[in-house]
N, C-alpha and C positions, 0 to 999 in steps of 0.2 A: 511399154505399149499399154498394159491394163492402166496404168495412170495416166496415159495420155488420153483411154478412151471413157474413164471417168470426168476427164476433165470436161471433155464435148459434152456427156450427155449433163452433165453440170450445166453446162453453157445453156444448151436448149431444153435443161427444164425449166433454169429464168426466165427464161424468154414466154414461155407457155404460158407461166404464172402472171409474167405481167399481164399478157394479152389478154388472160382470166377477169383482171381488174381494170383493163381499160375502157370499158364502158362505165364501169361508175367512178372512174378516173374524168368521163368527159361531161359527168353531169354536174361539174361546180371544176372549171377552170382555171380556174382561180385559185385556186387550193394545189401547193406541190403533195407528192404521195410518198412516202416511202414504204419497202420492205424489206423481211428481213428474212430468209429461207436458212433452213439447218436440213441439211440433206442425209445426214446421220451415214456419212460416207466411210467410218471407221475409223480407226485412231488416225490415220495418218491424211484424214480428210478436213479441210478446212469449212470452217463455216462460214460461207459468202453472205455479204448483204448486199440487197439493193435500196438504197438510200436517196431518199433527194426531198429538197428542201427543208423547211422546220417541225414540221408534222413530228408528233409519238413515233419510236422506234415500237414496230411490233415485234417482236422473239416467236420464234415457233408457229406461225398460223398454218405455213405446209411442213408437212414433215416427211420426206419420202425414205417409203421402208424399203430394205436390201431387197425385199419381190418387187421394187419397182413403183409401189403403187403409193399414191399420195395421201395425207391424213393430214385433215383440217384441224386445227386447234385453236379450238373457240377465245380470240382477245385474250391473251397474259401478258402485262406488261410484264417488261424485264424489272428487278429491283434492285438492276445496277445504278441505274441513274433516270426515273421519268418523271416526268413535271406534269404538274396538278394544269388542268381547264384553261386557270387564270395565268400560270407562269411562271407562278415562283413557290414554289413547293417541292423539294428534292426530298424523296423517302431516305428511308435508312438502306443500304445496304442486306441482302441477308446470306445468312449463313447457317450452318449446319448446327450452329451454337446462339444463333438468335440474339442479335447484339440489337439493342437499342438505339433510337436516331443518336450521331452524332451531331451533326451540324444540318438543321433544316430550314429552311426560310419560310414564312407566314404565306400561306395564299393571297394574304391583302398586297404583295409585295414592298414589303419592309424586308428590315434587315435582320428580326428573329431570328438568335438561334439557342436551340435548347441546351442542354445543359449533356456532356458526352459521360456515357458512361456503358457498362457491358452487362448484361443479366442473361445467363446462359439457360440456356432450357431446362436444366436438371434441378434450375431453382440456385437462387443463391442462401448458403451456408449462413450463419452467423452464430459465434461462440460467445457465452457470456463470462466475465472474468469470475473466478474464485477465488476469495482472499485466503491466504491460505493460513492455516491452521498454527497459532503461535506456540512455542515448545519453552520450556522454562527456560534456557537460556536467550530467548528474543526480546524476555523485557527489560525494559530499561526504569530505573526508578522513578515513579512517577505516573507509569503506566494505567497504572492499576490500583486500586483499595485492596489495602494487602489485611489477610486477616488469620485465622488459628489454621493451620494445615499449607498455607501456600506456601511452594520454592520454589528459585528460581533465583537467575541475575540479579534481579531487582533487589528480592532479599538480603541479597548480597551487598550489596550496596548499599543499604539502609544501616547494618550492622556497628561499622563504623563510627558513625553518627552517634549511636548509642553507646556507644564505648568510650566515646568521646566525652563524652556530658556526663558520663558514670551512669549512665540508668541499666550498664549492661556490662557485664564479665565476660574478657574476650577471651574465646576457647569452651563456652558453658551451650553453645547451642549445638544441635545437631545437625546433623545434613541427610540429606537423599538428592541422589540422580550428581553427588561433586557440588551441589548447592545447598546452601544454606535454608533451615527454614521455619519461616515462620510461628516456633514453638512456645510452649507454654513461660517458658525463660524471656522471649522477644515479646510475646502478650503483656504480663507483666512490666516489665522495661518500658513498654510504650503507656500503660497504664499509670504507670507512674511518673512520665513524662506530661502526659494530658492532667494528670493532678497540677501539675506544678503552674500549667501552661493556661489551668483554670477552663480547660476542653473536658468535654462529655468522654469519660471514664469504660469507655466500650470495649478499650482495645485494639482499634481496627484503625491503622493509618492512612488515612484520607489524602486526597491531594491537599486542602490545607492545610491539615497537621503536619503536613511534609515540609511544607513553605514555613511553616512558625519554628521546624525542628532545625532547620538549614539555617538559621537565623539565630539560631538558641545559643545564650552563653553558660558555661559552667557555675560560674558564681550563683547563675540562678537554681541548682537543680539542688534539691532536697537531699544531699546524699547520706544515707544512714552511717551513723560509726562501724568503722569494722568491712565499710564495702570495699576501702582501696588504702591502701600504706601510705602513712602520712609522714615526713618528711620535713627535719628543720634545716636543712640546707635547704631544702627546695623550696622552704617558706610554705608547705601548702596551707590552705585555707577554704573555710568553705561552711555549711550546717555538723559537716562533720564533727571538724574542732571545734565550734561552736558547742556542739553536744557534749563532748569530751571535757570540756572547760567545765560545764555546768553540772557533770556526772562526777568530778574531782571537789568541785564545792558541796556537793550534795552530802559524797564521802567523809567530810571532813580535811580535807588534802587540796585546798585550792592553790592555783600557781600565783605567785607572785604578782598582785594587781596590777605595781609600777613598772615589771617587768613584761605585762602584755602586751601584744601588737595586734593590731586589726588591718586587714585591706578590704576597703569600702564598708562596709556589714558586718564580715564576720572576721573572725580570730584567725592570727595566726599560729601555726604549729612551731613550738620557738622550744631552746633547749630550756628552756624554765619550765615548760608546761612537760619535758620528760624527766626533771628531776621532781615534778609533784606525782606521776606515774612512780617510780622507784619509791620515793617512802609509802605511797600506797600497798604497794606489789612488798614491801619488806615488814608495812605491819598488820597484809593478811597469809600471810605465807608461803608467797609466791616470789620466785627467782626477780632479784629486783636489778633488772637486765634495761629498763627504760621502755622494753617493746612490747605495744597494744597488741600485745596473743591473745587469740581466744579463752583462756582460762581466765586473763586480767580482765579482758571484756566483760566476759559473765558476773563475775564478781562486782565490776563497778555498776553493769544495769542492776544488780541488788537494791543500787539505792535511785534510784531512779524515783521521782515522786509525781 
């Protein structure tokens, strides 16, 4: 019964309302009218419109409160859907979170439409990226101008190379953090690397001393006697023997001319050039075993000139 007798006075307060506006309803005939009443009859109250023809929906212009009594509100379009003077202008939607037009048409009526996207009222956010912070195992060789004090991967990697060429004695460096590094043994090593290589003598392995060092042949590096075991099966060769040769003529003890052997430049290490070490080594009083030891060493740089 209370819903059937809401519904009447429903009924006959549209009815009021119109009769409210039918006088400037009769002043341009020509024009359909519509409206739109929110009677604010409680949740389980619908919102009636009265509608007709093409005219603006108005939303809210009566608003009748639970005392019964009527409240004008002054033109608000709705901003569900109302068009601009000319015809072709649809706003955006709104909401509680403030979203920007999606799809609007030009007043000029064309077929404009903008570009959809959301911008919430609380502001939009935006995070800038941090590169993050590289730790000695993220480089990789090449990285970096490596120099007195740095570890790292990288280090590590470079090591090799030197070891390889003989500018470096594998096991002679140190480490911190399980990485190899950069020490006064690897300075030197690369110092005498850039001698050979005809580079600026600083120490410091650059990205193109890297490129010349990866490129690098043995034959080419200055290698001092006495820095790696030389070997006549293995044929080694190099400034080594080179030296060796010319520290045995120096002595008075050279190896057998006919019996030398060279690959490209320099000498090779042959069993002739260990039996001119043995008469050496037997007539300055040393165990004459064939093998460049340090004592035989010191002895022969004596004569070095």
């Amino acid at each position: 019964m209370k819903s059937k007798s809401k519904s009447i006075i429903k009924t006959l307060l549209v009815s009021a309302t119109v009769a409210l506006f039918h006088g400037s309803a009769k002043a341009d005939v020509k024009k359909d009218f519509s409206l739109d009443l929110d009677l604010d009859l409680g949740n389980r109250g619908a919102s009636p419109e009265v509608s007709k023809g093409k005219q603006p929906i108005i939303k809210n212009v009566y608003k009748i409160l639970r005392s019964g009594e009527p409240k004008l509100i002054a033109g608000h379009r709705s901003h569900s859907s109302h068009r601009s003077s000319r015809g072709g202008h649809y706003s955006h939607s709104s909401s509680s979170s403030h979203r920007s037009h999606s799809s609007h048409r030009s007043s000029g009526g064309g077929s404009h439409y903008s570009h959809s996207s959301s911008s919430y009222g609380s502001g939009s956010s935006s995070s800038s990226y941090v590169t993050p912070v590289k730790t000695a195992g993220d480089y990789t060789l090449g990285d970096r101008t490596l120099s007195s004090g740095i570890h790292g991967s990288d280090v590590d990697q470079l090591i090799p190379y030197l070891v390889r060429y003989y500018y470096l004695k594998d096991g002679v460096v140190s480490k911190k953090g399980g990485y190899y590094v950069y020490d006064s043994n690897v300075v030197n090593a690369v110092k005498h690397f850039q001698k050979d290589a005809g580079l600026t003598q600083d120490g410091k392995l650059t990205s193109s001393a890297l490129t010349t060092l990866k490129s690098w042949s043995a034959s080419r590096t200055t290698i001092p006697l006495g820095f790696r075991e030389l070997s006549a099966s293995a044929e080694t060769s190099g400034f080594d023997v080179d030296e060796l040769v010319q520290l045995l003529i120096n002595a008075g003890y050279p190896p057998d001319p006919a019996k030398l052997k060279k690959s490209g430049a320099h000498y090779v290490f042959t069993d002739d050039i260990i039996t001119a070490i043995k008469m050496f080594q037997a007539y300055n009083g040393i165990q004459p075993n064939g093998e460049l030891n340090a004592t035989t060493l010191t002895k022969l740089k004596t004569f070095m000139k």
